[in-house]
C-alpha positions in Angstrom: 126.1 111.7 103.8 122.7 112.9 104.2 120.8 113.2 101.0 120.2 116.6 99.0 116.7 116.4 99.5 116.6 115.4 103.2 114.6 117.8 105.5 114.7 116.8 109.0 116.1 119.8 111.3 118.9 117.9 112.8 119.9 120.7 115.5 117.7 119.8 118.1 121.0 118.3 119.8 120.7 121.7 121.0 118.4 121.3 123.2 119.5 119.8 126.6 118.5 120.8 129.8 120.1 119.9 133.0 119.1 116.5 133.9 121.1 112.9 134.6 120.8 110.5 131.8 122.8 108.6 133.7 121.7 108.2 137.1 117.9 107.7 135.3 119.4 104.6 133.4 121.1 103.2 136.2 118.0 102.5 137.9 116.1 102.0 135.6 118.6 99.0 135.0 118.8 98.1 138.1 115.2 97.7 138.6 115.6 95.4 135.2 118.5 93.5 136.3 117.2 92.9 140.0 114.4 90.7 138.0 115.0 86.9 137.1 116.9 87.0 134.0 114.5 84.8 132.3 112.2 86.1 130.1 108.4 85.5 130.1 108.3 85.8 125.8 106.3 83.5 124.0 107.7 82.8 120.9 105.6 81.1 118.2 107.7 78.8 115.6 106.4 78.0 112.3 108.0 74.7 111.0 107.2 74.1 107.1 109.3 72.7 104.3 110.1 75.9 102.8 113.5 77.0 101.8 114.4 79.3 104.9 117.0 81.6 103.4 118.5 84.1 105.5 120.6 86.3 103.1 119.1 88.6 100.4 120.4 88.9 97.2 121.8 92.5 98.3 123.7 90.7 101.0 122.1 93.1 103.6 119.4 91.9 106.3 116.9 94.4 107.5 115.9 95.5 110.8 112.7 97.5 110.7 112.1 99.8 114.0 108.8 101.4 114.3 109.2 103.5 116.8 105.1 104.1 118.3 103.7 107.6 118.9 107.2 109.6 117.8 106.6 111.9 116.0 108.3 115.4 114.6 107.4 118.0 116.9 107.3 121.8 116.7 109.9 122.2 119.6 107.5 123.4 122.1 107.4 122.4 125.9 104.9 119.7 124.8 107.4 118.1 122.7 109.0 115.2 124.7 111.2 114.0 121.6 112.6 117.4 121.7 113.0 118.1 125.2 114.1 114.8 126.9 118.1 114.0 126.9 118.0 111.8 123.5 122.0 111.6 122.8 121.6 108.6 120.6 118.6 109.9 118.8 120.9 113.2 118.2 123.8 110.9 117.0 121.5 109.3 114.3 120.5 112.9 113.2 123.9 114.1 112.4 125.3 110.8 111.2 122.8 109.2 109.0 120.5 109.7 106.1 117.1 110.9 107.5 113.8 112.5 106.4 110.3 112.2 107.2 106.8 110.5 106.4 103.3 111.7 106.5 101.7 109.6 108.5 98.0 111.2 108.7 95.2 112.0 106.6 94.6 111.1 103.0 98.1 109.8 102.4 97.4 107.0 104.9 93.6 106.4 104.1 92.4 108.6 106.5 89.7 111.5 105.6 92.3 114.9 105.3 93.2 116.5 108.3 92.3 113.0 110.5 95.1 111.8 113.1 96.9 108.6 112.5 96.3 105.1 114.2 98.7 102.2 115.2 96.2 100.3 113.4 96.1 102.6 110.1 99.9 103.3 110.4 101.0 99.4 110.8 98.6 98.2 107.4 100.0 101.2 105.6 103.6 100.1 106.4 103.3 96.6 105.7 101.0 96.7 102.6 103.4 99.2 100.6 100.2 101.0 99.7 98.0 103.7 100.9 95.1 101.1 102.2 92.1 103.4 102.4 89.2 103.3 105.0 85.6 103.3 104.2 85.0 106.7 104.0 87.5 107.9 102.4 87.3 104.8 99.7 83.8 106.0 99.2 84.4 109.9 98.7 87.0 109.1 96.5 84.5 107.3 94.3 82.3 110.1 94.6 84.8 112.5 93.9 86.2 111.2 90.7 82.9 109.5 89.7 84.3 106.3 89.5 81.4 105.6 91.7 79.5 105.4 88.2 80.7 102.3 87.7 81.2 100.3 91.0 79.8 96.9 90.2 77.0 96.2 92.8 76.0 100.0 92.1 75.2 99.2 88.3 73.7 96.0 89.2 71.3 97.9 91.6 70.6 100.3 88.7 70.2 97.9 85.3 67.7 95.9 87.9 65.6 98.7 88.4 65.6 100.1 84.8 64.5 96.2 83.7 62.0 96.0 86.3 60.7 98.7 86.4 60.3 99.1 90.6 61.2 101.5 92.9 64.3 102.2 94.2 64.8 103.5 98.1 67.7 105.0 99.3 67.2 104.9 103.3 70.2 106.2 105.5 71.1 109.2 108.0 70.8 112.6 106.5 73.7 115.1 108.4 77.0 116.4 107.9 78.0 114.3 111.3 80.1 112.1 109.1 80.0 109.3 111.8 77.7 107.2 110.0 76.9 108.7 106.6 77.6 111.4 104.0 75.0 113.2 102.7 77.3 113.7 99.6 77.4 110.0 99.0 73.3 110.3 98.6 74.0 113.4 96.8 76.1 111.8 94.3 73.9 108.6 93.8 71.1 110.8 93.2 73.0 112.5 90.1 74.0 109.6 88.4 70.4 107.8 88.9 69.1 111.0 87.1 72.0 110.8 84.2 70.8 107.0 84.5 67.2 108.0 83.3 65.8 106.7 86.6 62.8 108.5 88.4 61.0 106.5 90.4 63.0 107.1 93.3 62.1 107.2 97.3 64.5 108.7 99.8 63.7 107.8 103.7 65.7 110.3 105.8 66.6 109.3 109.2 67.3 113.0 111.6 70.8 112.7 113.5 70.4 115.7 116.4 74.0 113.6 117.8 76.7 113.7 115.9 75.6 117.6 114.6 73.1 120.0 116.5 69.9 118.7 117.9 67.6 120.9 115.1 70.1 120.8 112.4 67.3 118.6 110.7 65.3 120.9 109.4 68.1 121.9 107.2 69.4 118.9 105.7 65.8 117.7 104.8 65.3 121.4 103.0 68.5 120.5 101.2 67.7 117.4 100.5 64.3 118.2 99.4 66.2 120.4 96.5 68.5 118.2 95.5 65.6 115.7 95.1 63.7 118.0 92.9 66.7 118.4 90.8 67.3 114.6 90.0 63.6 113.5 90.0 63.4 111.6 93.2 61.0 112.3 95.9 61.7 112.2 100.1 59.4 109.8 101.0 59.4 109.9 104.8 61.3 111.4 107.7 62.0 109.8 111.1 64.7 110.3 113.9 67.7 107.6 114.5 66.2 106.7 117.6 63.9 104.6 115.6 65.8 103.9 112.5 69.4 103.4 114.0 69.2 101.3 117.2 71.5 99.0 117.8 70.4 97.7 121.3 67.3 95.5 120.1 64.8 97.6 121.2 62.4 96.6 118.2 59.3 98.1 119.3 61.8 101.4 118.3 62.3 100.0 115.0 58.9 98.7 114.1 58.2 102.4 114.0 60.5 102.9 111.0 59.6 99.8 109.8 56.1 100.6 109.3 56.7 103.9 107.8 58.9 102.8 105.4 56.9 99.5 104.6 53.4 100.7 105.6 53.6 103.8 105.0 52.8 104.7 109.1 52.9 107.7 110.0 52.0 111.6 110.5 50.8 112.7 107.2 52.4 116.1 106.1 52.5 117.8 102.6 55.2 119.4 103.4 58.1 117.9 105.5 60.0 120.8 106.5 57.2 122.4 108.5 56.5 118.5 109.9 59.9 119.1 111.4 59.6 122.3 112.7 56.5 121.4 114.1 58.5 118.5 116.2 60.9 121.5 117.5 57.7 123.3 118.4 56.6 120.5 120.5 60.1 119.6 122.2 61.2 116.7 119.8 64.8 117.4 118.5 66.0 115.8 115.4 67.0 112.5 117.2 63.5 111.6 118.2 62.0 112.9 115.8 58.5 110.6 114.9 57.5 109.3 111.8 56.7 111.8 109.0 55.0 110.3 105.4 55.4 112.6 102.4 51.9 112.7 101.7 52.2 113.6 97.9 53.7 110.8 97.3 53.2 106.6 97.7 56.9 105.7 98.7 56.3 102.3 100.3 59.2 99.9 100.2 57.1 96.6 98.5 58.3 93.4 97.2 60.6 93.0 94.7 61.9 96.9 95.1 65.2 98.0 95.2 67.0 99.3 98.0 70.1 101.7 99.2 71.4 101.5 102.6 73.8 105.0 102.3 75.0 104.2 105.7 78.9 103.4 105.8 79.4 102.7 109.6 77.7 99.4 110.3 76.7 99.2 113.7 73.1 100.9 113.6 72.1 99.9 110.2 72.4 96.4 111.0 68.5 95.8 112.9 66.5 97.5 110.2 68.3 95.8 107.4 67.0 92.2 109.4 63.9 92.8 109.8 63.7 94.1 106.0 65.9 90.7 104.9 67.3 88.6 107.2 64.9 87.4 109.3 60.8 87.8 111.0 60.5 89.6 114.4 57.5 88.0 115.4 56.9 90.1 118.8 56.8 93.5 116.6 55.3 91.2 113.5 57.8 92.7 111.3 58.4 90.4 108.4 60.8 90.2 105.3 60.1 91.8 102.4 60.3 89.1 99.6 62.5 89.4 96.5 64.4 92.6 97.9 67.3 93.4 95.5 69.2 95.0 99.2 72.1 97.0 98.8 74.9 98.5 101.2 77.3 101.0 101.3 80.1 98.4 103.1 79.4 94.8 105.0 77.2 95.2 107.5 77.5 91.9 109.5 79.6 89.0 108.1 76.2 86.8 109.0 73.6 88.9 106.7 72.7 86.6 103.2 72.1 87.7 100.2 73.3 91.4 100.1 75.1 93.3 97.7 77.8 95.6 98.7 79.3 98.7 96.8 82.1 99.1 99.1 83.8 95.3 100.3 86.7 95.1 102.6 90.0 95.1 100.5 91.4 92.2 100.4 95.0 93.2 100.9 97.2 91.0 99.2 101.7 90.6 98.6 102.1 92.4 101.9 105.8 92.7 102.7 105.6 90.0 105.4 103.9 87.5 102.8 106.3 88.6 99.8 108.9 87.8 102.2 108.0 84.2 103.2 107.2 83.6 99.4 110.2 84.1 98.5 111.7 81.9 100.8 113.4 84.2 103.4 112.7 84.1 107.1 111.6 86.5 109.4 110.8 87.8 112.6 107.8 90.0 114.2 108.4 91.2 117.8 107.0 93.7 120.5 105.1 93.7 123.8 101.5 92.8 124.2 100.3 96.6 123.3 101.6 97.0 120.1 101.6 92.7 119.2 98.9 92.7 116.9 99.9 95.8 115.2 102.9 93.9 114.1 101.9 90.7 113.5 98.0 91.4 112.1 98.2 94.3 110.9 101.2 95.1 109.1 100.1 91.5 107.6 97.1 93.3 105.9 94.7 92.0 108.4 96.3 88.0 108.5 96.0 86.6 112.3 98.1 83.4 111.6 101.9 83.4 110.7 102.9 83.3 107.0 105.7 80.2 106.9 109.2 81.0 107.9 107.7 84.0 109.9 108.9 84.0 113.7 106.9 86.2 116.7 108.3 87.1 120.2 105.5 88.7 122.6 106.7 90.1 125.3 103.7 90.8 128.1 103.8 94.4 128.9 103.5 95.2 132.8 100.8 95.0 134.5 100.6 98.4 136.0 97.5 100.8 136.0 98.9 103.0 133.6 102.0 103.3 132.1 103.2 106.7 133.2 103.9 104.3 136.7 106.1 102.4 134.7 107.4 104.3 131.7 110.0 102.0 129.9 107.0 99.4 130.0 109.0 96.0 128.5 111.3 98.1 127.0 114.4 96.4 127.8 112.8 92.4 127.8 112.3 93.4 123.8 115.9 94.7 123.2 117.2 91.7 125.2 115.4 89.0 123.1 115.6 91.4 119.9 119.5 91.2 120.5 119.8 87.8 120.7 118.1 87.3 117.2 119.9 89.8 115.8 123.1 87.6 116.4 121.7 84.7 115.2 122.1 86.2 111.8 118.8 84.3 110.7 116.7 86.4 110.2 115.9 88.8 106.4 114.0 91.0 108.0 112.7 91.8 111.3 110.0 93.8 112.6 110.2 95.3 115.6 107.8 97.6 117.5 108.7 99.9 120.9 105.3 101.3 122.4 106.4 103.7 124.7 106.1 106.9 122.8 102.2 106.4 122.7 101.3 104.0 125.2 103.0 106.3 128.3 101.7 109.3 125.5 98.0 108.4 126.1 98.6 108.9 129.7 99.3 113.0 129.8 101.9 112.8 132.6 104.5 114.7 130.7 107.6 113.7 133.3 106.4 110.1 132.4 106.5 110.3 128.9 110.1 111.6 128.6 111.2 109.1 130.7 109.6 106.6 128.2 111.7 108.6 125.2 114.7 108.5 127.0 114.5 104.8 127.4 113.6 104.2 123.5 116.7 106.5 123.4 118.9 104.0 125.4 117.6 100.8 124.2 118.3 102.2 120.5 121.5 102.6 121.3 121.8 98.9 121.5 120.2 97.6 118.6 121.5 99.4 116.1 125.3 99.4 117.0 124.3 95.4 117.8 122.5 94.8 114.2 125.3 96.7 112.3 127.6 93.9 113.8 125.9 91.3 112.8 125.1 92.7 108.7 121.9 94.4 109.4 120.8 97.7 107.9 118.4 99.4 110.0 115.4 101.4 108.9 113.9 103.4 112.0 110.7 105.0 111.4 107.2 105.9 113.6 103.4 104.8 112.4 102.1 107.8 113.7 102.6 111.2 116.3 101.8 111.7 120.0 104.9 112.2 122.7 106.0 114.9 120.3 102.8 117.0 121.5 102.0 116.3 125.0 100.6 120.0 126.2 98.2 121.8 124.8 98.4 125.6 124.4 96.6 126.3 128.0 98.7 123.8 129.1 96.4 120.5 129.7 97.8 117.6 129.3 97.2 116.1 125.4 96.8 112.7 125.5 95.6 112.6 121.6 97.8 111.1 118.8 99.3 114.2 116.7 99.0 114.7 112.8 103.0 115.9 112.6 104.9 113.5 110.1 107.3 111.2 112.0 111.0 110.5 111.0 112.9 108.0 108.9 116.0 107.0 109.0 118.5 104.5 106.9 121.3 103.0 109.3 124.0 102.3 106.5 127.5 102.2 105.8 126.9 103.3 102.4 127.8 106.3 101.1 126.2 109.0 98.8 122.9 107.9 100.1 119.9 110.0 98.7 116.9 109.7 100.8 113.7 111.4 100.4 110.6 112.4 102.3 107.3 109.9 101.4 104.4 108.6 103.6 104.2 105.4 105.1 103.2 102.8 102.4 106.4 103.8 100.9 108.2 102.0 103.8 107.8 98.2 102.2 109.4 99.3 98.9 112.2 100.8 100.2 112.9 97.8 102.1 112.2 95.9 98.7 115.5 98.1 98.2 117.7 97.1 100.5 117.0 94.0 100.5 117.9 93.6 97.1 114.7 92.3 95.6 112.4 93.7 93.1 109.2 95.4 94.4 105.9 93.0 93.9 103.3 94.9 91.7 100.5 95.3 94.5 103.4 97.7 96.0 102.2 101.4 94.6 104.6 103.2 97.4 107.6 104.5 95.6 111.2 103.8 96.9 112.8 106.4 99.0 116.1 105.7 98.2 118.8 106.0 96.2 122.7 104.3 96.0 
């Protein structure tokens, strides 16, 4: 029985269009079964003296199917999950409990409105909790103000109210949102001001890249205002070119260098008309050269205090070393001693002595280490495209094997792209994936098919049905073969993309999709309620079925009910 509160359309049954199922499976078995029959999987075997229990309390072993790139289309003719001839798929909708994740945006970690990831969509899934990025981690904080009381950011601030030295906020002012947020600074500002802090210097690095090329002019009026209103002062302006290479060209960053340290630079008493005058001459905000505030002293000096606003790491990482990590003799820029340096997120796992506001989470209990903790064993397994998304990734970011975890990789083909070859390994993973199902060994096993995105990415829409139908055909297999063998199976997606393969003018679309993607519960059970969630809800659930009680790092709610 499908649950009261399920909401996947199950009519697309309706669909079909004149085509052989058949005759495509036939050869594409043929072309399988004309191969050797032996299989070039690597499998990797952890031996430990754990207890290697193979039956949950529940009595019920798990199969977990991510199926990669399927998402829940709108049923147009870029729909492949729609339009190809899936009659197991349409089985599965009118015979089991089914409903549907969000697997985009804010409920996976991602800013709102932002596309899935494999990469997102696996750490979600495995973690059993929405694992947020950067950016989002940080507008969270600045939108609940919980910022206030991040450690490193109240460090940064008792040490300037003891000592009574500057503090420098230096970062890329834009609305790009590629490497910075101006609300970040915003926000910062606010609560220095609340703090009873005024001896503050911004340094505002010009974008003209990720926004329009005289958008500057703009953001440095705005942030000009906002200064006024929470007693700081813009110290200097200077385009990214300078502040935000990343290809060691440090006579380009001795010129930032020296206007934030030195204080080199065009003089202007008012830095809005300093940029304008740059647009008069032909330099857009990008190249913009170095502008001093002349009303004010805002040189960076020893023993100061300083804000790197900058999330994304890559071009904050040369200024930050020549201001702590090391000389550059040919440029003779030199350390500044006794900087108390600060950073939005780790800029290079190298860098000494920094202090970050916004550290990597450390994602602990994931369901693949709960698992082994608890003494059961269990088995990872796709092709070489989707292998670290279910091995690393839905381990929260592990590389090695927890004990009593097992790992089949199966190479994918090596074809140009995979629209030449659309079932990719398709049918090597079902063969091996059968034969552990009936070894019975296994508590729970991850399994990953890559078609729907990998022969997604390539826009050849014939190609990419193909690749549906033959996820079609190979589930057809392992669920009726893990129901023999006392498996439930959970069948879900990490994120859209065969489900919208045309755009409107008819171009091919080759980018992931934000629709939610489906979930179903393979069960004999009856009276099954299932409702709709997002994907960190998928490792509690499976808690669930497994019969085991849900570790407190888990946050995701159980979608279940029996």
């Amino acid at each position: 029985m499908i649950g009261t509160e399920q909401k996947v359309d199950t009519t697309i049954n309706n669909k079909k269009k004149s085509f052989s199922f058949t005759q495509f499976f036939k050869r594409l078995r043929r072309r399988h079964n004309s191969k050797s029959t032996k299989t070039n999987a690597k499998q990797v075997k952890v031996n430990n003296n754990n207890t290697n229990m193979t039956v949950p309390p529940s009595g019920k072993r798990v199969l977990l199917t991510i199926l990669d790139g399927w998402g829940i289309g709108q049923k147009g003719k870029g729909d492949a999950v729609y339009n190809a001839n899936t009659p197991y798929y349409d089985y599965l909708l009118k015979t089991y409990p089914n409903s549907h994740l969000v697997a985009s945006g804010e409920k996976v970690g991602l800013p709102a409105g932002q596309m899935g990831n494999s990469e997102v969509g696996h750490i979600n899934i495995g973690a059993g909790r929405v694992v947020y990025q950067d950016l989002v981690k940080i507008n969270i904080a600045c939108r609940d103000g919980t910022i206030k009381e991040n450690p490193a950011f109240v460090k940064c601030l008792d040490y300037v109210k003891k000592s009574g030295k500057k503090l420098h906020f230096l970062g890329l002012v834009s609305d790009g949102g590629i490497h910075s947020s101006q609300e970040h600074l915003y926000k910062m500002l606010e609560i220095c001001k609340s703090e009873g802090i005024n001896n503050i210097y911004v340094h505002a690095f010009t974008d003209g890249r990720d926004c329009d090329p005289k958008s500057g002019k703009g953001f440095i009026k705005a942030l000009i205002d906002v200064c006024n209103e929470n007693n700081a002062k813009v110290a200097s302006v200077v385009g990214r070119y300078y502040a935000m290479d990343r290809d060691n060209r440090w006579e380009r960053v001795a010129l930032a260098y020296n206007l934030i340290v030195k204080g080199e630079g065009k003089q202007a008493t008012d830095l809005v008309e300093a940029v304008q005058q740059s647009y008069d001459d032909d330099v857009t905000d990008e190249f913009i050269k170095p502008i001093v505030n002349a009303n004010v002293d805002g040189k960076l000096g020893e023993g100061d205090a300083v804000i790197f606003f900058n999330f994304r790491n890559d071009r904050a990482k040369e200024l930050t070393i020549c201001l702590t990590q090391r000389d550059i003799p040919e440029q003779n820029l030199k350390t500044i001693p006794n900087l108390q340096y600060f950073t939005m997120t780790p800029y290079d796992k190298k860098f000494t002595g920094l202090n970050i506001l916004f550290d990597k989470e450390n994602v602990n209990n994931t369901m693949g280490e709960y698992i082994s903790k608890l003494g059961y064993k269990q088995l990872r397994i796709a092709e070489t495209e989707k292998f670290p998304h279910v091995t690393f990734f839905y381990s929260g970011g592990r590389t090695d094997p927890f004990p009593n975890e097992d790992r089949i990789l199966i190479p994918s083909p090596k074809v140009a792209t995979y629209d030449l070859k659309p079932e990719m390994s398709i049918y090597e993973i079902t063969e091996n994936l059968e034969a552990a199902l009936k070894k019975e060994e296994y508590a729970l096993i991850v399994l990953n098919y890559a078609n729907g995105d990998m022969v997604g990415h390539t826009g050849v829409y014939n190609a990419i049905e193909q690749a549906v139908m033959a996820v079609d055909d190979c589930l057809s297999k392992i669920v009726e073969t893990a129901k023999q063998h006392d498996y439930e199976v959970v069948i879900i997606a990490d994120h859209g993309n065969c489900d919208n393969a045309i755009n409107p003018d008819d171009t091919p679309n080759t980018q992931h999709s934000t629709n939610e993607v489906p979930f179903f519960y393979i069960t004999d059970k009856k009276n099954v309620k299932i409702s709709p969630g997002r994907l960190s809800d998928i490792a509690p659930t499976l808690c669930k079925i497994l019969g085991i009680e849900v570790p407190k790092e888990m946050t995701g709610k159980q979608l279940l009910e029996f």
